[in-house]
C-alpha positions in Angstrom: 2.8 -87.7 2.3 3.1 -90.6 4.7 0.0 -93.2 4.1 -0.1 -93.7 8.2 -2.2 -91.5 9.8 -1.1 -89.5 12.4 -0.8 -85.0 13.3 0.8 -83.9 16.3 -1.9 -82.2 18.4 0.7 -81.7 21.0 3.6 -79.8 20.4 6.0 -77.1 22.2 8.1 -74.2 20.5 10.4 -71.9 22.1 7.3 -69.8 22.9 7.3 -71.8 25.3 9.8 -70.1 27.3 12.7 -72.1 28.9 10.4 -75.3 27.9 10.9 -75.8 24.3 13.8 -76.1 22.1 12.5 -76.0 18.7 11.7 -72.8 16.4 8.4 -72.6 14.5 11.2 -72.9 11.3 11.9 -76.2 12.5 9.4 -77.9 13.8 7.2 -77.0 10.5 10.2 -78.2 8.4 10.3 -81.3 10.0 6.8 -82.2 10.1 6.8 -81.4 6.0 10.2 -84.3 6.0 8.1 -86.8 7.9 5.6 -86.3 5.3 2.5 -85.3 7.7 0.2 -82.6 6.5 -1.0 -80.9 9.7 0.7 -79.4 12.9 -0.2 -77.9 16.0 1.4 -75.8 18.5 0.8 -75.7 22.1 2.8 -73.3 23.6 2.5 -73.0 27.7 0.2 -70.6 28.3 0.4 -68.7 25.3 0.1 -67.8 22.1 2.6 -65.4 21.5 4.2 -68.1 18.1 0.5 -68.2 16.5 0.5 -65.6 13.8 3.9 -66.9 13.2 3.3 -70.3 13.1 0.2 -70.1 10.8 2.1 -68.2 8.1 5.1 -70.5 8.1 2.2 -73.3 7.9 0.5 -71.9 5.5 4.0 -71.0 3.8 4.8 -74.9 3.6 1.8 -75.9 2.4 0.5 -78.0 5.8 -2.7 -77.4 7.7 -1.6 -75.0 10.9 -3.5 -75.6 14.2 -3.5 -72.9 16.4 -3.5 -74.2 20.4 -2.1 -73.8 23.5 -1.5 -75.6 26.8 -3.3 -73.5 29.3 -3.0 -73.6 33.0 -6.6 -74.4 34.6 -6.4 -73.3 38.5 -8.3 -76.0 40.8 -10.8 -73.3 42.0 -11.5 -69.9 40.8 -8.3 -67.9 38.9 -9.4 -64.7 41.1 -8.3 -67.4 44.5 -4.0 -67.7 45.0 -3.4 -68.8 48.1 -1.3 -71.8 47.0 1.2 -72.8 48.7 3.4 -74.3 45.6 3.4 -73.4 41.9 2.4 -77.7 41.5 -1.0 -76.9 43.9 -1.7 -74.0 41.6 -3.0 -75.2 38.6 -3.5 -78.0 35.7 -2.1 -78.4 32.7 -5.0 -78.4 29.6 -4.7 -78.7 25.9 -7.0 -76.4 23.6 -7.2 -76.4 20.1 -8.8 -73.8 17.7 -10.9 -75.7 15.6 -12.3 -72.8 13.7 -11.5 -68.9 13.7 -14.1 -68.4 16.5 -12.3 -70.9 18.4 -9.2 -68.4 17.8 -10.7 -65.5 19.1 -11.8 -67.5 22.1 -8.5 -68.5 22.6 -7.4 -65.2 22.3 -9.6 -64.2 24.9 -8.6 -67.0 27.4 -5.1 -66.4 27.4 -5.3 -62.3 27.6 -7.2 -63.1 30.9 -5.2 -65.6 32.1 -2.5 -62.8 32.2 -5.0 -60.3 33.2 -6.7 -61.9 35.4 -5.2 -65.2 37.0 -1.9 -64.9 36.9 -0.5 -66.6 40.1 3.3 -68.6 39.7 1.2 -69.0 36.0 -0.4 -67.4 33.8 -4.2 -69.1 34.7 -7.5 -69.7 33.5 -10.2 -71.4 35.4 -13.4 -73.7 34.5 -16.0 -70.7 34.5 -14.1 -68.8 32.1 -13.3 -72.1 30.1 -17.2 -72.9 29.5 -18.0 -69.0 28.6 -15.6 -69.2 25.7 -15.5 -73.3 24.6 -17.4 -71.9 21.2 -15.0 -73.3 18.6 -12.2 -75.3 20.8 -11.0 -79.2 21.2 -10.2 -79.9 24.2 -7.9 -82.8 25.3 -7.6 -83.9 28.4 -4.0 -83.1 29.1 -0.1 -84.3 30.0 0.9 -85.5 33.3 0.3 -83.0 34.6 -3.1 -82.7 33.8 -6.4 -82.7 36.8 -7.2 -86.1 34.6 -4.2 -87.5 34.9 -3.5 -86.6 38.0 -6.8 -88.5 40.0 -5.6 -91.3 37.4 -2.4 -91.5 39.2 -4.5 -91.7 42.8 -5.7 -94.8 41.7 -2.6 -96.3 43.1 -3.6 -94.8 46.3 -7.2 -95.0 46.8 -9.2 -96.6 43.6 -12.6 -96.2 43.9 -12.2 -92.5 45.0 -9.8 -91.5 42.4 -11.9 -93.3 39.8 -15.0 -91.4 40.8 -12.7 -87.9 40.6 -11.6 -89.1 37.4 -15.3 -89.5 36.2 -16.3 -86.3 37.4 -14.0 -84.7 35.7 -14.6 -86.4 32.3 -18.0 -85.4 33.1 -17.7 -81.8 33.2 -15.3 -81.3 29.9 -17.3 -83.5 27.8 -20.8 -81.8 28.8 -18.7 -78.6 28.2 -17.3 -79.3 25.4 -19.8 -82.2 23.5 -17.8 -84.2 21.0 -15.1 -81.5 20.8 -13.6 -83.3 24.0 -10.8 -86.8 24.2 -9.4 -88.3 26.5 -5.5 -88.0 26.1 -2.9 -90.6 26.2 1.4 -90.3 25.8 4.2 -92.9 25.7 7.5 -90.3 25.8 8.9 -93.5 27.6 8.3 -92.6 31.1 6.7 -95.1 33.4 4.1 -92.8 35.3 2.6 -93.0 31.4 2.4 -96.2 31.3 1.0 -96.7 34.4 -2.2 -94.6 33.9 -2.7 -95.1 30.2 -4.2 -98.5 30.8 -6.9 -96.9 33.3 -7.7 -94.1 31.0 -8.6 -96.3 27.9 -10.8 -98.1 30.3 -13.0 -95.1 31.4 -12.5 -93.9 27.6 -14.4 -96.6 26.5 -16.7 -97.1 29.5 -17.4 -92.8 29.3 -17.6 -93.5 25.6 -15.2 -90.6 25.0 -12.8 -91.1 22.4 -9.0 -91.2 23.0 -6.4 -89.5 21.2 -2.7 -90.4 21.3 -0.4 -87.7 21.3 3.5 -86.6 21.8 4.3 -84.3 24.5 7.1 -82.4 21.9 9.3 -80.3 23.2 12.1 -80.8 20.6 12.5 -81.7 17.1 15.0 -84.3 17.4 16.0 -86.5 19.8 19.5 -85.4 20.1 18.2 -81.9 20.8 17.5 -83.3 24.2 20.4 -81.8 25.7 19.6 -78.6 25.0 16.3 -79.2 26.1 17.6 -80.1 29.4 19.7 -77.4 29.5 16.9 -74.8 29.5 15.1 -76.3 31.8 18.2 -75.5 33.8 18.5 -72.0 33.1 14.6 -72.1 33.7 14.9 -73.5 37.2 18.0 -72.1 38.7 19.7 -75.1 38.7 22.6 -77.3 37.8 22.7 -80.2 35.7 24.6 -82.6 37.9 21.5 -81.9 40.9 19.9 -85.1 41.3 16.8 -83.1 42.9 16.4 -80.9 40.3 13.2 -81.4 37.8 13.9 -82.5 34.2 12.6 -85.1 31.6 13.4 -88.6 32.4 13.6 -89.5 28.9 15.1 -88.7 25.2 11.3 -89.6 23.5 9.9 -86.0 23.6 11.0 -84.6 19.8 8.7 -84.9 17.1 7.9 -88.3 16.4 7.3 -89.7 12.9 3.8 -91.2 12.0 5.5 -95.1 11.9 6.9 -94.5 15.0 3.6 -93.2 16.6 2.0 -96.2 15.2 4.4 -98.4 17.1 4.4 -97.1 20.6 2.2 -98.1 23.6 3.8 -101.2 23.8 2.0 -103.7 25.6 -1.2 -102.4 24.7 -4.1 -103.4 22.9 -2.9 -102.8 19.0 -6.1 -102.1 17.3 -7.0 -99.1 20.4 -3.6 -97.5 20.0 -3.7 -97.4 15.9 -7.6 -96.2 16.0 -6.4 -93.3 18.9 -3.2 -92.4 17.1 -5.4 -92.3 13.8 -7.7 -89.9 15.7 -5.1 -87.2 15.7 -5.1 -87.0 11.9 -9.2 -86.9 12.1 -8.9 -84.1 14.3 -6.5 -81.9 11.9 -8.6 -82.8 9.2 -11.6 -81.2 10.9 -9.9 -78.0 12.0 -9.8 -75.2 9.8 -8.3 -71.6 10.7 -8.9 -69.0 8.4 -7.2 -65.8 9.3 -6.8 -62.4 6.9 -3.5 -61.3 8.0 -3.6 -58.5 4.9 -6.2 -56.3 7.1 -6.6 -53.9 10.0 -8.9 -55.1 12.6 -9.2 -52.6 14.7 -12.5 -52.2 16.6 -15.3 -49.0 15.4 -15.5 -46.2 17.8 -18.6 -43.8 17.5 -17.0 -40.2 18.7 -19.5 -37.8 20.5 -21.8 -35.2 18.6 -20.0 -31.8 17.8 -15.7 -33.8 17.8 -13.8 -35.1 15.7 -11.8 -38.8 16.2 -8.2 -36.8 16.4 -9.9 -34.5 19.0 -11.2 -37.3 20.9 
């Protein structure tokens, strides 16, 4: 096992549809090669890899945890009446720390199909406090509501800095100790720009950060491919300069040394204790699921009929 401490907390399969390049097979093979002893997946919006995930986990001998990256809309999910899919929602990262956090999961993403689907498949912060039992929460990608006030900062500080506070505010009341502030370096420079402010209100908030990769391949020559979907996902060519894609080849799974070594520029000893963090986090989740049963619900039928005539 590698002695440098690291999981990835932040991880895409082809679950996520059109946005990941990498099979469950995979990515758990590779994570066993780098010698790391936890992964987690965080499919867009779903969980439709989780059962398979956990048993090729389990399979290999590495801790599975079970997560997804949910779309939070900026109101309430009942309200779509934005004008763009970009307007309609923020991106979150939730973690199953325990099988109640599952369920809760579970529940979450059903009705953010069910129930706030709009461009997205969306949840909202009322139904996010009603089933937090059991979930880590980070704070999120680029496209995250943290991230983006972070990025007003360039704009208009001391309003954007207040936004940001609010909304470190409300997670961490929700969420207690179960909440971190998340920081990237996939080698694009909107990254860099904010991750300097969000330490700062990390330590000022005294919320921990965690350092993650934003993986949406396994290696970096699979970024190709990558772009490619991302293509078919869109509508659009490759050779349109307009079009949206990843500015960078640094979003494949990443080894624990080379964790360790990004965020250049920044203060060492923050970046090894917030990439350490991720491995502290693993450790503490623990998803135990008996795959071998029937769990269907009881039903009490009415006096004088049988279930079949029911």
């Amino acid at each position: 096992m590698s002695t440098l401490p690291f999981a990835h907390l932040h991880c895409h399969s082809h679950y996520s549809l059109l946005d990941g390049a990498s099979t469950i097979e995979r990515l758990v093979g590779r994570t066993v090669e780098l010698g790391m002893n936890a992964l987690a997946i965080t499919d867009h919006g779903n969980l439709h890899g989780a059962l398979e995930f956990y048993s090729a986990a389990k399979k290999a001998g590495i801790n599975p945890v079970i997560g997804y990256e949910a779309y939070i809309a900026p109101g309430s999910r009942f309200q779509k009446d934005a004008g763009n899919q970009k307007d309609s929602s923020f991106h979150l990262t939730l973690l199953a720390k325990d099988r109640v956090g599952f369920a809760n999961l579970l529940q979450l993403a059903t009705k953010a199909y069910l129930e706030g689907f709009y461009f997205k498949p969306r949840i909202d912060r009322e139904i996010l406090a009603a089933h937090s039992e059991g979930i880590i929460c980070l704070s999120g990608c680029l496209s995250s509501e943290f991230s983006r006030s972070l990025i007003g900062t360039s704009r208009d500080q001391q309003e954007s800095l207040a936004q940001s506070r609010d909304i470190v505010g409300w997670f961490r009341n929700t969420f207690g100790d179960r909440y971190f502030i998340e920081i990237q370096d996939n080698g694009l420079e909107l990254q860099r720009q904010i991750t300097d402010v969000a330490l700062d209100l990390a330590r000022e908030l005294g919320v921990p950060p965690v350092a993650t990769c934003d993986c949406h391949y396994v290696n970096r020559e699979d970024a190709e491919a990558q772009d490619i979907l991302l293509c078919v996902n869109t509508g659009r060519f490759r050779n349109d300069a307009s079009r949206m894609k990843m500015d960078s080849s640094e979003f494949y799974l990443k080894s624990p040394a080379e964790m360790h070594a990004a965020f250049d520029g920044l203060d060492r000893s923050t970046i090894s204790a917030a990439v350490a963090r991720s491995q502290e986090i693993a450790d503490a989740v623990a998803i135990d699921l008996d795959l071998g049963k029937r769990h269907f619900p009881g039903f009490d039928v009415p006096e004088g009929r049988t279930a079949s005539e029911e």
